[in-house]
LOLO-846494 format. One record per residue (C-alpha): residue in one letter; x, y, z. Coordinates in steps of 0.5 Angstrom, whole numbers, padded with zeros to 4 digits, always signed. Layout:
N
aXYZ ...
***
This chain:
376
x-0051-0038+0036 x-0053-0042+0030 x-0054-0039+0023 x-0052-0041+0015 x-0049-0038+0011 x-0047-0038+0004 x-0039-0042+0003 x-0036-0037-0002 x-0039-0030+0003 x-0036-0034+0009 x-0030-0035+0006 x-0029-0029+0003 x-0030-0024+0009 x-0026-0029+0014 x-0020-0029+0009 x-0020-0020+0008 x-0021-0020+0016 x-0016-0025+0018 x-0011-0020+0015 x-0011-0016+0020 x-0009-0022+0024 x-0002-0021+0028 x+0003-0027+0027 x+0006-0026+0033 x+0000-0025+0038 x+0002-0021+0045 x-0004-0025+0047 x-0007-0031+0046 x-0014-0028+0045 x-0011-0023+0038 x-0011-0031+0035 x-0018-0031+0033 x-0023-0027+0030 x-0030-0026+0034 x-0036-0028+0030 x-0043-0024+0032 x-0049-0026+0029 x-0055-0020+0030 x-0060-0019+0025 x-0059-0023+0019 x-0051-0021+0020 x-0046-0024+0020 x-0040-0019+0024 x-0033-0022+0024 x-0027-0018+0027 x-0020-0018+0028 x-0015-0013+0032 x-0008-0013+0034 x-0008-0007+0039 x-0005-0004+0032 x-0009-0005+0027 x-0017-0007+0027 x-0021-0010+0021 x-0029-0012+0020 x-0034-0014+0015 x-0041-0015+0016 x-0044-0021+0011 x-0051-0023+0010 x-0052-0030+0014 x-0060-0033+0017 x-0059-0032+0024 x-0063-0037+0027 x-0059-0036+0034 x-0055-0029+0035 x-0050-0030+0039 x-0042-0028+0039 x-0037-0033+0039 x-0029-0032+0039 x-0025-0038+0034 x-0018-0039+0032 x-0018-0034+0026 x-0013-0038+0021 x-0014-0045+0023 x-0022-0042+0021 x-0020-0038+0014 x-0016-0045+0012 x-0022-0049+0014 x-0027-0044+0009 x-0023-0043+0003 x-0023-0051+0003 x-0030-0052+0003 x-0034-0055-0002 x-0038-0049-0005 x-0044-0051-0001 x-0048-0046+0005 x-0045-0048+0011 x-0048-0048+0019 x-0045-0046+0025 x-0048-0048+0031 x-0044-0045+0038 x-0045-0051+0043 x-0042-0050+0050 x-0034-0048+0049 x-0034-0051+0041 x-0037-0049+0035 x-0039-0054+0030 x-0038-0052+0023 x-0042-0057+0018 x-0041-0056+0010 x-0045-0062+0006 x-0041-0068+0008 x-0035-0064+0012 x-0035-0063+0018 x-0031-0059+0024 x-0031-0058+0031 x-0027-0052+0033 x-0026-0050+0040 x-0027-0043+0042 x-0023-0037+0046 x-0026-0033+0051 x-0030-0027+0049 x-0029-0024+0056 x-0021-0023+0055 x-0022-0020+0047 x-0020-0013+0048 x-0025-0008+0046 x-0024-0005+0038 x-0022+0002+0038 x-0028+0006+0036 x-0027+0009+0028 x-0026+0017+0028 x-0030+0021+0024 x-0031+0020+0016 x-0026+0025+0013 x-0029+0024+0005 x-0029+0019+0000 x-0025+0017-0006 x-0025+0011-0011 x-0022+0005-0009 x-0018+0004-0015 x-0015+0010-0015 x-0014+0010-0008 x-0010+0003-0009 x-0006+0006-0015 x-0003+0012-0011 x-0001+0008-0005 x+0002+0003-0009 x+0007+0009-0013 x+0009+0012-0006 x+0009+0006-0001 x+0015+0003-0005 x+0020+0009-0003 x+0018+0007+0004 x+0024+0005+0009 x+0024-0002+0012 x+0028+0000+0017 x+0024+0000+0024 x+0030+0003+0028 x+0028+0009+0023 x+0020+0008+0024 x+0018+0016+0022 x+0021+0013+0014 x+0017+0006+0015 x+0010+0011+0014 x+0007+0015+0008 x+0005+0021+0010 x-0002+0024+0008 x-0004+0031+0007 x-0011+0033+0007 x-0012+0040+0004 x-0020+0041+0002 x-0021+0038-0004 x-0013+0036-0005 x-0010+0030-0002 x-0003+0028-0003 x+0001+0021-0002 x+0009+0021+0001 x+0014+0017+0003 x+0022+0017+0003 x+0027+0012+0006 x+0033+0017+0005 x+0035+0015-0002 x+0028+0016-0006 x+0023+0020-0005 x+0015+0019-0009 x+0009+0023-0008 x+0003+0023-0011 x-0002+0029-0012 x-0010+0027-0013 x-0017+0031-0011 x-0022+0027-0007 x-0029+0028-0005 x-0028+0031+0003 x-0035+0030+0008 x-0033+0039+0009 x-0029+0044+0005 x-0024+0046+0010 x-0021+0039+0013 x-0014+0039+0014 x-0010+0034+0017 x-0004+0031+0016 x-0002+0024+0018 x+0003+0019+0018 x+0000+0012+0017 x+0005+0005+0016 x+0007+0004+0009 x+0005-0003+0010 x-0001-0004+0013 x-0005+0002+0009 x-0001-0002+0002 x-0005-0008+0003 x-0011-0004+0005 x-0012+0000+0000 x-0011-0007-0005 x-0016-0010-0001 x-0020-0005-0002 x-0019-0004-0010 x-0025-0006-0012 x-0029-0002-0008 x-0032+0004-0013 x-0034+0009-0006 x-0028+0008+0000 x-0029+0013+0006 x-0023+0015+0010 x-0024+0018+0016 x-0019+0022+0020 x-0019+0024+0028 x-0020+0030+0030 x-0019+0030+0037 x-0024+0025+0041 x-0027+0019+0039 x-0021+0016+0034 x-0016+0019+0037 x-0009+0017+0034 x-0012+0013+0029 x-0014+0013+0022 x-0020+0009+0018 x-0022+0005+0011 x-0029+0004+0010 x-0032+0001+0004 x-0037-0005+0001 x-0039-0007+0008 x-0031-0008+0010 x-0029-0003+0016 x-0021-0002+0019 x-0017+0003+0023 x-0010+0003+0024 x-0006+0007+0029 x-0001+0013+0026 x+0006+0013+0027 x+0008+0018+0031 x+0014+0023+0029 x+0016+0028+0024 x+0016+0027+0017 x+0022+0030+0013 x+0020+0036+0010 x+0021+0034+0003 x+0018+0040-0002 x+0024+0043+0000 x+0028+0037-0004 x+0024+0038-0010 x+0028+0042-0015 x+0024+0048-0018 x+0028+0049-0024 x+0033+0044-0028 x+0039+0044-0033 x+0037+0037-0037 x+0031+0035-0039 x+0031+0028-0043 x+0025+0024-0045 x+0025+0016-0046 x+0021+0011-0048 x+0019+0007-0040 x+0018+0000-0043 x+0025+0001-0047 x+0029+0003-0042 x+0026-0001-0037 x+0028-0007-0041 x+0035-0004-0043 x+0036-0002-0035 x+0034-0011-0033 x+0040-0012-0039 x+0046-0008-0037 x+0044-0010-0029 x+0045-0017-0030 x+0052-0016-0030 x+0053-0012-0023 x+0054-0015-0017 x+0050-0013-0011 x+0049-0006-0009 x+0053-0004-0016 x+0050+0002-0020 x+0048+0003-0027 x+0051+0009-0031 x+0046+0014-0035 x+0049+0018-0040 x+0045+0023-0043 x+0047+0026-0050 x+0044+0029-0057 x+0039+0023-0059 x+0041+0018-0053 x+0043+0015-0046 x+0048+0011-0046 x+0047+0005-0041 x+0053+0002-0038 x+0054-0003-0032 x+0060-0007-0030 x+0068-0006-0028 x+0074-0006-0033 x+0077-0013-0030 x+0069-0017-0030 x+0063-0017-0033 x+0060-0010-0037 x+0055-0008-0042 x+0052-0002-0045 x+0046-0001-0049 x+0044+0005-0053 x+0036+0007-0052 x+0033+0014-0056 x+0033+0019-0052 x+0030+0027-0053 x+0035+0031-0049 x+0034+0038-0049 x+0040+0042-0044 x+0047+0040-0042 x+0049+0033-0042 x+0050+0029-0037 x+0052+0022-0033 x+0050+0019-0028 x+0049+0013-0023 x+0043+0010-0020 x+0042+0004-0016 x+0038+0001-0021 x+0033-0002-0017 x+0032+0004-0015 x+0031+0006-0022 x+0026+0000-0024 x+0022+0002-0018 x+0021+0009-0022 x+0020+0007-0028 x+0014+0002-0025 x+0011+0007-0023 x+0011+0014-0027 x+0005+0009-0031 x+0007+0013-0037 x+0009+0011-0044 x+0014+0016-0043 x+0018+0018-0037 x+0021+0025-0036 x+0028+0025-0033 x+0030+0032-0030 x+0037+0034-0027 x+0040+0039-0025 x+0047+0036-0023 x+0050+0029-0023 x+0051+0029-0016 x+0044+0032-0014 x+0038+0027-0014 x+0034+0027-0021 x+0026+0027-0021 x+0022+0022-0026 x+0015+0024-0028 x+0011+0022-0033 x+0010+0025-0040 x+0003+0027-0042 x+0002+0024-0049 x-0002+0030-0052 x+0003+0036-0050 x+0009+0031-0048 x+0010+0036-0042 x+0011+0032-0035 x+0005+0030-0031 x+0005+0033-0025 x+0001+0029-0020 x+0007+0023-0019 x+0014+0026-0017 x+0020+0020-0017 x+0026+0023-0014 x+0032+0019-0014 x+0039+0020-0011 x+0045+0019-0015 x+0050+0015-0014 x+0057+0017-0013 x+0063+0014-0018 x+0070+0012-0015 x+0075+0013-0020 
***
């Protein structure tokens, strides 16, 4: 295998596909990242049994060939590179990288021992990217990290026609999130739970990308996998397995206070009044007339408290969150303003955006969050 290629597009598709890349190999061979060089392309792969990625580059193929390298050691080497084309050339069992006056000899790993990356399954539709990367980002934050509770780790998908819907629970915080895309056949459903993390950093990688393409198995080729593709980058992850909770059925459908808030306000007067508690210590909500009342500490240490304009329409009432958790929500809601909607302080209150124009909520991204119970 010979050929040149540009620095910055060899730097840039080794460090996307390198992201797949385990950091504790099952196998020796899961380190590296196969190079295959055919018709004026350059393929890079990855794969570690869970989750494959691979990126097409444009290089001159003076040789094809295909060669397997350490993959870190490779994307270090790329990024410090002078901006200059770069050669590679596979000579017996290394493959000697030049770049202007650098030059590296890498030893390579035996191609015949890489395992066989799993064929994608059929392409479901398409989305834009940036929509993509930002309705992941609102869910994956509800998503547990305990991996004794794997089916809490995902984020569930559901694909009804034209209707897509995000969500994601760790028991004490429920965010899901609602969109259209673009289905390859009106009538595709399916429903799949994908590792939070993995389809996190995903979507971010693919952000930038104005057309995604997902593609769902439907039984066959692809079978318990799940694919992204855009921009001549391709990956596939498997799909946990496992019963996602019935979460709908949390969603209250009618509430007793609705109070609406300004989000950058309170989220700074909610940094404030935390400061003062101590780990896994709540902050207090009390919502009245024109206001809530924000209070945090215990009568022999530290306290705060902070009053911010609220709209209160129904009864009053106090409650405590985990305010961590409630940042979370307030981030996420990418509202002016946030809608919070109880129906008693000991049952979960649900934050949505308001619509700037008819100060209702936005119903495309729900926050559910359980309250805290006080002592004493």
């Amino acid at each position: 295998m010979k050929l040149r290629v540009e620095r910055d597009v060899l730097a840039d598709g080794v460090s996307w596909a390198a992201r797949a890349l385990p950091s504790r190999p099952s196998l020796p061979v899961l380190s590296g990242l196969m190079l295959e060089a055919v018709d004026g392309s350059l393929t890079i792969s990855s794969f570690d049994q869970d989750v494959s990625a691979r990126v097409d580059i444009a290089a001159d193929i003076s040789s094809p060939g295909k060669t397997l390298v350490s993959g870190r050691l490779l994307a270090d080497i790329t990024r410090s590179l002078q901006a200059k084309p770069v050669q590679m050339d596979v000579v017996g069992s290394h493959v000697a990288l030049t770049c202007g006056r650098s030059s590296f000899n890498l030893p390579t790993l035996p191609v015949e021992d890489y395992p066989r990356i799993p064929d994608m399954p059929t392409t479901a539709g398409s989305i834009n990217g940036a929509l993509l990367a930002h309705a992941v980002a609102q869910v994956a934050i509800a998503a547990g990290r305990d991996d004794t509770l794997p089916t809490l780790t995902g984020i569930r998908l559901e694909v009804e026609g034209t209707h897509l819907t995000l969500a994601a629970t760790d028991r004490y915080r429920l965010a899901v999130r609602e969109f259209t895309w673009d289905p390859s056949k009106p009538s595709v459903s399916a429903q799949h739970l994908i590792p939070a993390k993995t389809l996190a950093d995903l979507a971010k990688s693919l952000s930038n990308v104005a057309n995604v393409t997902i593609a769902l198995a439907e039984g066959g080729a692809g079978e318990g996998l799940i694919g992204f593709e855009g921009d001549g980058r391709r990956t596939s992850t498997r799909l946990l397995d496992g019963d996602f909770p019935k979460y709908r059925s949390l969603l209250p459908n009618e509430s007793a206070c609705v109070a609406t808030v300004d989000t950058a306000e309170l989220i700074e007067a909610v940094k404030r009044v935390a400061l003062v508690a101590e780990r896994n210590m709540p902050i207090r909500l009390a919502f009245s007339g024109s206001e809530v009342v924000l209070e945090a500490g215990a009568m022999d240490e530290a306290q705060a408290n902070e009053v911010v304009e609220a709209r209160v329409d129904g009864d009053d009432i106090s409650i405590a969150f985990n305010p961590a958790f409630l940042l979370d929500g307030l981030a996420a809601v990418n509202s002016a303003q946030v809608m919070f909607s109880f129906t008693l302080a000991t049952k979960p209150a649900v934050l949505t955006g308001v619509d700037p124009e008819t100060r209702a909520s936005r119903a495309e991204y729900k926050y559910l969050l359980m309250p805290v119970r006080l002592t004493g």
